[in-house]
N, C-alpha and C positions, 0 to 999 in steps of 0.2 A: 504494500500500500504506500500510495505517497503522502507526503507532509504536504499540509495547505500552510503560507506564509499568512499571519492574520493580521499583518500590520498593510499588506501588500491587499486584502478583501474588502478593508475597512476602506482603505483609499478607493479602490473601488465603488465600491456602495458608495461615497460622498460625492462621487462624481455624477452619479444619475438626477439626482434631485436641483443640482445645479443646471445639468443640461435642459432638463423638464422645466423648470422655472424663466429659464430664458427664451424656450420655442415659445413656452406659452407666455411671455411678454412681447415675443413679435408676433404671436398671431393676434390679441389683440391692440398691438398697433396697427395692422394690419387692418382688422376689422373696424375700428376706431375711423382709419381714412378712408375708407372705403364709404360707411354711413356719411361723415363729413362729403367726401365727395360727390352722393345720391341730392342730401341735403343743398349742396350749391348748386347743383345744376337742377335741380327741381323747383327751385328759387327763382332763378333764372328763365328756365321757364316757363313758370307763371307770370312774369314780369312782359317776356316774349307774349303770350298770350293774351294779355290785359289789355295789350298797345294795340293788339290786334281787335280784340272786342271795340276797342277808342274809333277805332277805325272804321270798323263796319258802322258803328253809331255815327260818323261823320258824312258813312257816305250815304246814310238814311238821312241826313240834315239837307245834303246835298239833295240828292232824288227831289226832296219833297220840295222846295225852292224850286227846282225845275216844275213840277208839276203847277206851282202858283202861280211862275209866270207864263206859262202854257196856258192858264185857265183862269186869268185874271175873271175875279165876278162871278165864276159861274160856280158852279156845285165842288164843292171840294170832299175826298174820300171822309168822314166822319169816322169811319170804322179802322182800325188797324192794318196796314198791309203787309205783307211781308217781301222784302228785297233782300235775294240771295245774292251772296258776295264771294264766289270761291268757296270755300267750306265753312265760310262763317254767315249768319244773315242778321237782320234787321227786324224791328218791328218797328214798323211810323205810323203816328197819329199826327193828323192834321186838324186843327179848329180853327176854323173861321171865328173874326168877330170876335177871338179872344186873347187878350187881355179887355180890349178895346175895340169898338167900332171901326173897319178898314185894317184891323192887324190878324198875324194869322199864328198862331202857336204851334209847335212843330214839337213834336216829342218823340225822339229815336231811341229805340232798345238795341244797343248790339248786342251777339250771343258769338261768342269763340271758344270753342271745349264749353268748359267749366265757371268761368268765366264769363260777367256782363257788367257794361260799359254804358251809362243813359246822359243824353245828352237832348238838351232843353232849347229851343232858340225861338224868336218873337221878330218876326218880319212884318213888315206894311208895304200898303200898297197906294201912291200919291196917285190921287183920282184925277186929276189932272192932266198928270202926261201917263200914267200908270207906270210910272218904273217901281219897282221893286227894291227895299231897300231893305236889309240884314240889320236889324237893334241889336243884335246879342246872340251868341250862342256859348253856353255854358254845361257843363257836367253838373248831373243833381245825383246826392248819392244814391244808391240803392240799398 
């Protein structure tokens, strides 16, 4: 039979618990930047995404200014429409007559993913020469 050296086993055995403790400090560093790195680009884009809802909300402000001066006086949509924009769309309401007599209120819903973007604006109409004139358009939260 052979002799075991036990000063030679014991150094052994103190090595595994060292190596164990150090994999499992870089696994969760590891995992640590990886979350962090989910975290920032998921940030990111929602941020991408929001600008985009902003957008399709503008270009439902835009549409619907077209439609005014297309239809100066005459019947305006009262009911919500919707204008698709690439994979994002719109909801616009149009009012006549509101805030005010000759002005028209315009209220756009964009929708992108998850994300929605509403944006408010209050145009008139000079009975005169009838041009068209933008008072405002602003973001109301949602």
């Amino acid at each position: 039979m052979g002799r075991f050296n036990i000063n030679k086993n014991i150094s052994g055995i103190a090595v595994l618990p060292v190596i164990l403790l150090i994999g499992g400090l870089i696994v969760e560093i590891g995992i640590a930047g990886l979350f962090i790195s989910y975290f920032l680009n998921s940030s990111g884009f929602g941020v991408k995404i929001s600008e985009e809802a902003l957008s399709a909300a503008k270009s439902g402000v835009d549409d619907a200014i077209i439609k005014i001066i297309r239809n100066k006086g005459d019947t305006i949509l009262p009911y919500p429409y919707v204008l698709n924009i690439g994979n994002n769309s719109t909801q616009v309401w149009i009012l006549k007559d509101s805030p005010s007599i000759g002005k028209y209120e315009i209220t756009s819903l964009g929708s992108a993913g998850p994300k929605r973007r509403k944006l408010t604006a209050v145009t008139g109409v000079d009975n005169n020469d009838e041009e068209v004139k933008v008072e405002f358009i602003r973001e109301v939260e949602i």
